[in-house]
C-alpha positions in Angstrom: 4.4 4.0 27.5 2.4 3.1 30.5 0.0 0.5 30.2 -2.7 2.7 31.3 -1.9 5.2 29.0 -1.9 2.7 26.2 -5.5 1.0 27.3 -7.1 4.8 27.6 -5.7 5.6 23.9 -7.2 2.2 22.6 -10.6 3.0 24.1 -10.7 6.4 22.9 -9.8 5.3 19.4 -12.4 2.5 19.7 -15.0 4.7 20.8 -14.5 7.1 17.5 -15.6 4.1 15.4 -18.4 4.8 13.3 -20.6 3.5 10.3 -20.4 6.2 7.3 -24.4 6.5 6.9 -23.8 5.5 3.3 -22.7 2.4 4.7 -25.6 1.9 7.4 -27.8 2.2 4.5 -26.3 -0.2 2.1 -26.3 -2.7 5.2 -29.8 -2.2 5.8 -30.5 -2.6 1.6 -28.4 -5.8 1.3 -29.9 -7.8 4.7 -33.3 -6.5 3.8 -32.9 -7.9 0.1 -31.4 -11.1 1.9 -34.4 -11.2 3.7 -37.1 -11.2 0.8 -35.1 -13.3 -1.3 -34.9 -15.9 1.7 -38.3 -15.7 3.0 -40.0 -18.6 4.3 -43.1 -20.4 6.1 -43.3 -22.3 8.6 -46.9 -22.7 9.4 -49.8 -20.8 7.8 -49.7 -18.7 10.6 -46.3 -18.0 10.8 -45.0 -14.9 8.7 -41.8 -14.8 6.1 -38.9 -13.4 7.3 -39.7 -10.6 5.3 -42.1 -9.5 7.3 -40.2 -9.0 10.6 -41.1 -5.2 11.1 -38.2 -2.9 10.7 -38.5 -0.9 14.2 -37.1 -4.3 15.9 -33.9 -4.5 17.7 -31.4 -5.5 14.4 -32.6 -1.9 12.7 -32.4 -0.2 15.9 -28.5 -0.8 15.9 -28.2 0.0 12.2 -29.2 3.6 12.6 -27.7 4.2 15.9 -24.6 6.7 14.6 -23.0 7.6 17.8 -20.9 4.3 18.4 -19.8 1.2 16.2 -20.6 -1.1 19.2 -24.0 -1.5 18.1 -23.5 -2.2 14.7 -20.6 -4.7 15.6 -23.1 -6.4 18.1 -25.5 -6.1 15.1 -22.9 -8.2 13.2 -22.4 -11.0 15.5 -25.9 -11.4 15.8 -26.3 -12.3 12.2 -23.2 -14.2 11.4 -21.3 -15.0 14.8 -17.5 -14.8 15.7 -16.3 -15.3 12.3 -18.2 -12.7 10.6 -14.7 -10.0 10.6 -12.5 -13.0 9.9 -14.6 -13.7 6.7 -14.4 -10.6 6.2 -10.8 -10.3 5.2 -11.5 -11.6 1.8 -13.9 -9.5 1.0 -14.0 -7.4 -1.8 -15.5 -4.3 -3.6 -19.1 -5.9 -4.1 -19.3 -7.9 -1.2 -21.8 -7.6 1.6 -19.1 -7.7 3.7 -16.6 -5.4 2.4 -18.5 -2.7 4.6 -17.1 -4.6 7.9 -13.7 -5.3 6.1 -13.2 -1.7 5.4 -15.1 0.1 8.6 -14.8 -2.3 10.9 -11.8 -4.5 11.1 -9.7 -1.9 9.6 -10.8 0.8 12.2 -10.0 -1.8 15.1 -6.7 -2.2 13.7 -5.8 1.4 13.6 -7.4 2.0 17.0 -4.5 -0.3 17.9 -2.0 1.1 16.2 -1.0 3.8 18.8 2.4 5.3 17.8 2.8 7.6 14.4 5.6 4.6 12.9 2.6 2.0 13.3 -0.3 3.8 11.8 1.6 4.7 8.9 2.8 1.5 8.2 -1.2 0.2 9.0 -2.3 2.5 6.2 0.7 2.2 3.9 -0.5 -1.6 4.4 -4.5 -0.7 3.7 -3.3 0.7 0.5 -1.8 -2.4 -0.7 -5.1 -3.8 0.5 -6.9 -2.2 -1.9 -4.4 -2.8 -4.9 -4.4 -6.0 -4.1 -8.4 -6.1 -4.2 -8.4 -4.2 -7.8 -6.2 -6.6 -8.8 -8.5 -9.7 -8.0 -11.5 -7.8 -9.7 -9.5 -7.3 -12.6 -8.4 -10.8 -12.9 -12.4 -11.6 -12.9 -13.1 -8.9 -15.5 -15.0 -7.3 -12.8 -12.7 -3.7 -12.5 -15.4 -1.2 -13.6 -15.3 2.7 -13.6 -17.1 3.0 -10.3 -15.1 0.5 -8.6 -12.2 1.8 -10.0 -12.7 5.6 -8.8 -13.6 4.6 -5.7 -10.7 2.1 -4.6 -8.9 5.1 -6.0 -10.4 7.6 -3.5 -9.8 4.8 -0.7 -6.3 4.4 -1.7 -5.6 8.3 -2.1 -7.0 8.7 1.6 -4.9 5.6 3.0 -1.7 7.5 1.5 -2.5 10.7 3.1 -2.9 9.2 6.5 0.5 7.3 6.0 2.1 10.7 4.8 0.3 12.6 7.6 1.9 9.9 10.8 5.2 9.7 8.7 5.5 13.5 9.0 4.4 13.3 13.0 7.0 10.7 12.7 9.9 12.9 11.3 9.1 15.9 13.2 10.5 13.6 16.1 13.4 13.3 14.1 12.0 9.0 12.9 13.1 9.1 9.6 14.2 5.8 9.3 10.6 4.7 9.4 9.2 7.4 7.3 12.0 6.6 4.8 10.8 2.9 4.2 7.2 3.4 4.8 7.2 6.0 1.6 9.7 3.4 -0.2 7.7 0.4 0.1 4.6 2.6 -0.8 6.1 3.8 -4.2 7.4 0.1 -5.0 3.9 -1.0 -4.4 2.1 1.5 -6.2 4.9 0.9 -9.3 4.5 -2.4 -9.6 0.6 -2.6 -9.1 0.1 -0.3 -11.7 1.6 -2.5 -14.0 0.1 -5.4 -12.8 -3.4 -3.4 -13.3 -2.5 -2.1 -17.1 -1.8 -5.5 -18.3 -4.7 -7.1 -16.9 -6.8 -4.3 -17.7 -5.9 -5.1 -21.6 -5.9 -8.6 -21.4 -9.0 -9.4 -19.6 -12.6 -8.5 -21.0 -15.3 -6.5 -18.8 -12.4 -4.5 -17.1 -12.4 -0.2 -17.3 -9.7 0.5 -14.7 -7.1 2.8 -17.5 -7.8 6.2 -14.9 -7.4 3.8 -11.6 -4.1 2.8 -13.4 -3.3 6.3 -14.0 -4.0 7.5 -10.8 -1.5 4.9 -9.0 1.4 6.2 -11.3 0.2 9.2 -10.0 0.7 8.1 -6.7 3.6 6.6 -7.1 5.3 10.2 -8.2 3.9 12.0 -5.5 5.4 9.4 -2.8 8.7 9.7 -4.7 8.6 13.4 -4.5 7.8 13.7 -0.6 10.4 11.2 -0.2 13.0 13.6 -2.2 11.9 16.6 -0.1 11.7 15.0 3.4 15.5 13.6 2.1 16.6 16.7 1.4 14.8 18.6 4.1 16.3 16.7 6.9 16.9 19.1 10.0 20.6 19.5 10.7 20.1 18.4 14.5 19.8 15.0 12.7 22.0 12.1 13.2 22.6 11.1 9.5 25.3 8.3 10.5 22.4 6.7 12.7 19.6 6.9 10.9 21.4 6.1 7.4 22.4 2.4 9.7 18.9 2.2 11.0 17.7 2.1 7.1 20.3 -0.2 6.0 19.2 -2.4 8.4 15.8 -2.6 8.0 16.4 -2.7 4.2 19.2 -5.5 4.7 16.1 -7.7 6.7 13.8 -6.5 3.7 15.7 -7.6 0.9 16.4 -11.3 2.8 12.9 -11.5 3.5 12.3 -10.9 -0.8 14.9 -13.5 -1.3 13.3 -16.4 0.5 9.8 -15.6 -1.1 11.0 -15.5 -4.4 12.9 -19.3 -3.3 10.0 -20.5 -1.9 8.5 -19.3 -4.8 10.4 -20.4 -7.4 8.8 -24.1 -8.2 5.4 -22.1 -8.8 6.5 -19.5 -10.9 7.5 -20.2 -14.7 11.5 -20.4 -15.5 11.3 -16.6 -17.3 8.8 -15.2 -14.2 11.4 -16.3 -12.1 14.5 -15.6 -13.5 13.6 -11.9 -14.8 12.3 -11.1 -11.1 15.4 -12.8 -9.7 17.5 -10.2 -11.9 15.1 -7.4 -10.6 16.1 -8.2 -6.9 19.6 -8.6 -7.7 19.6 -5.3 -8.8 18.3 -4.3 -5.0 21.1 -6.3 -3.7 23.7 -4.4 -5.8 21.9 -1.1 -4.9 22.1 -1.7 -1.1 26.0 -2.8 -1.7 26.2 1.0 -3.1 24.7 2.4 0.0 26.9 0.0 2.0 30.0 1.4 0.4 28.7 5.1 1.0 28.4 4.7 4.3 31.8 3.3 4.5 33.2 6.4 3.3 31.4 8.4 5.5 29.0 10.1 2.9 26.1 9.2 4.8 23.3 10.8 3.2 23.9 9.0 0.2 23.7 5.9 1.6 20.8 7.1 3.1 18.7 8.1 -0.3 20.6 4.9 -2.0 19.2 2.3 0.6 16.0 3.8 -0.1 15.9 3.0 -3.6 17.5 -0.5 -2.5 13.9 -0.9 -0.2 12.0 0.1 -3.1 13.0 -2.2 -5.6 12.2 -4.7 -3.6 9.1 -3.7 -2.7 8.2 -4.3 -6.4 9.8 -7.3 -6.6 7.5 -8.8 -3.2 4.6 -7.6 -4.8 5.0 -9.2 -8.2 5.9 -12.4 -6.5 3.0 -12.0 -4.5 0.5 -11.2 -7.1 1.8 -13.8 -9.2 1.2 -16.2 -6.7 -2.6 -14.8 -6.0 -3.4 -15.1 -9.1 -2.9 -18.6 -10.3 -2.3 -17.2 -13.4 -2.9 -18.9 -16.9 -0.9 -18.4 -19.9 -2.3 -15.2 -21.1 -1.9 -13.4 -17.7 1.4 -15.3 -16.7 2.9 -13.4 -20.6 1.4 -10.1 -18.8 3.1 -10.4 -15.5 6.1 -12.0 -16.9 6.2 -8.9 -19.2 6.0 -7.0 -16.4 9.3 -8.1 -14.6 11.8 -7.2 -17.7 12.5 -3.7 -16.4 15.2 -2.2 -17.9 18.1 -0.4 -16.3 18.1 3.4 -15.5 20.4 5.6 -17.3 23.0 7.9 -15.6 21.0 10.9 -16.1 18.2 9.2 -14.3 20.3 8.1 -11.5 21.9 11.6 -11.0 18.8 13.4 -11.3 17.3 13.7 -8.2 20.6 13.5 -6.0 22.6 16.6 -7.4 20.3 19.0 -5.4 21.2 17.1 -2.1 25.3 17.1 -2.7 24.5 21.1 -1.7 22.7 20.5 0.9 25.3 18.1 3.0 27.0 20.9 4.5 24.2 21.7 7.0 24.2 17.7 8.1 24.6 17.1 11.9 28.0 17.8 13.1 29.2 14.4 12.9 28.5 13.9 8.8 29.1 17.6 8.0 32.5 16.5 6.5 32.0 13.5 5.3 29.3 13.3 3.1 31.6 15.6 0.3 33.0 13.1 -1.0 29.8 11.4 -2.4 30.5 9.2 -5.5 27.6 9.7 -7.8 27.8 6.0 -9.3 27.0 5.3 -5.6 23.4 7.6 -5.7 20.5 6.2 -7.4 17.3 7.9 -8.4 14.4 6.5 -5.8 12.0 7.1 -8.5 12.8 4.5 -11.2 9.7 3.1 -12.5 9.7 -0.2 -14.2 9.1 0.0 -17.7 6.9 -3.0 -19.5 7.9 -4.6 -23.2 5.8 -2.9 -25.9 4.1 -5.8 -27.4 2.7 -7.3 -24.3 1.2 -4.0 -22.4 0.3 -1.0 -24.7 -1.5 1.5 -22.5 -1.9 4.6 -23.1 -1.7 6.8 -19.8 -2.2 10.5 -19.4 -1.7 11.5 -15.7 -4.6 13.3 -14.2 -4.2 16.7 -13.1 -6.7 16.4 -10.4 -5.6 13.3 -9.0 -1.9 15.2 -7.9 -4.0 18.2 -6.7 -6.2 16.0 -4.3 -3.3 14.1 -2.4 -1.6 14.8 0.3 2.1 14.1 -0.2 
């Protein structure tokens, strides 16, 4: 693309940066409160900082809505050059979640200029915000509010991903849109997990419908992934893309594997070896996509290395979150609980994949024979969720109706 090209599309997206007026309000609120709380003298005559008249410069900016400039110049003034580094680690609460979420975030999309990169931004922005739930439900601090809005955030987040991944697709990218989707459902999978043990183990927390809503998620990302899969125009090269996702899933997987090693001397002996058993199960899922595509029957290793990618996905976020959380004994039993997944049966690893054997006869022309010969044993069901031992995690979910009607996959 040419580098004038790119510069125009970054200033465009930069100049479409804007402040919800929710969000210009609670700013205003929160540094006005600051300000009372922190008043001071210096002399008699001099007047608290509370008293600095509102029509000044600072609130001038806040309640310009045309452009973010002014509010990021706004910014600066208060806190300097590190105010969007700081505010990284913000969280639902924080006075500077507003810039994490409107500000940084919105720079980093502006930058992400092809339909592969913003999907992947967002699929990451949604693991943003599970990762955030999860901090305030290590606190105690997940409550219904919170929880219904990260919710919202995270349902938007996945519609934007969904949305680029089909721009993607339509230019015949599924190999991007296939792992973007994958690593989404993994995360969402293991998160939810994650979120129903802590939400049962740790006082203060009311996050049950937040968890609900991620299996939700999780379902609906696994269904898009089964219809784009099965969908696939027949001008598509199914030998290439099905290499393109073994590939990406082959660096993946390698990528888990040194995490979990470099892992290993901070996780407890059962932590490790149950998610070391989870990943091996990836590795022995990608081998069956491997052998697929040596016979030719490329759209099953396709859908196979999918499942391979998402797998683990779950597996790098547990390891993750483990690590995040410094975890004590109570909440080390949850997660650990977590990772003894048990293995899916035949009739949930044929499930999904008997509607695509009829479909491999309008592949491109150079898979249109091959892919007959599909062994089953070689297909496996994307949508395996990870089931969680009884007497650590009892939650009761019910999915909610209105959650599948409101997202966009």
């Amino acid at each position: 693309m040419n580098k004038d090209k790119n510069t125009d599309t970054y200033l465009k997206k930069l100049a479409d940066i804007q402040l919800s007026d929710s969000s210009r309000s609670r700013m205003e609120d929160e540094l006005l409160a600051h300000a009372r709380f922190h008043g001071v003298r210096v002399g008699e005559d001099s007047r608290s900082i509370v008293q600095v008249p509102q029509r000044t410069l600072l609130f001038t900016l806040l309640k310009q809505t045309k452009s973010m400039t002014a509010a990021i110049i706004m910014i600066m003034l208060i806190a300097g050059g590190g105010t969007t580094f700081a505010a990284e680690g913000a969280v639902p609460g924080d006075f500077l979640y507003t810039v994490k979420t409107e500000v940084n975030e919105n720079v980093k999309s502006a930058f992400a200029i092809s339909s592969e990169a913003e999907a992947r931004l967002q699929a990451r922005l949604v693991e943003e915000r599970l990762e955030e739930a999860e901090e305030l439900a290590a606190r105690g601090e997940l409550t219904a509010e919170v929880a219904a809005d990260l919710s919202a955030r995270i349902q938007t987040h996945t519609n934007q991903a969904q949305e680029q991944s089909e721009k993607g697709e339509a230019k015949g990218d599924y190999e991007s849109s296939a792992t973007v989707r994958a690593s989404l459902e993994g995360s969402f999978r293991a998160y939810a997990d994650v979120l129903a043990g802590l939400n049962t183990r740790v006082s203060g927390n009311d996050g049950a419908s937040l968890v609900t809503d991620i299996r939700s998620y999780a379902d609906l990302t696994a269904n898009a992934q089964a219809t784009a899969t099965a969908t696939i125009d027949a001008f598509v090269n199914m030998k290439a893309t099905a290499q393109a996702t073994i590939d990406r899933a082959d660096n993946y997987i390698t990528e888990v594997e040194v995490t979990l090693n470099q892992a290993a001397s901070e996780l407890s002996a059962q932590a490790y070896a149950r998610a070391d058993v989870r990943l091996n199960e990836a590795i022995a899922v990608q081998a069956e996509a491997k052998a697929s595509f040596q016979t030719e029957a490329y759209r099953a290793a396709y859908t196979t290395t999918q499942a391979a990618m998402r797998i683990a996905s779950e597996v790098d976020a547990m390891i993750n979150s483990m690590l995040r959380l410094q975890v004590d004994v109570n909440v080390e039993n949850v997660l650990d609980g977590i990772l003894d997944v048990r293995t899916e049966t035949d009739e949930q690893t044929n499930r999904r994949t008997n509607s695509e054997e009829n479909t491999e006869s309008t592949d491109s022309p150079d898979a249109a024979g091959s892919d007959r010969a599909t062994d089953s044993s070689a297909e496996v069901n994307a949508t395996t969720d990870a089931s969680v031992d009884a007497d650590i995690i009892d939650v009761d979910i019910q999915t909610d109706t209105s959650v599948r009607g409101g997202l966009r996959l």
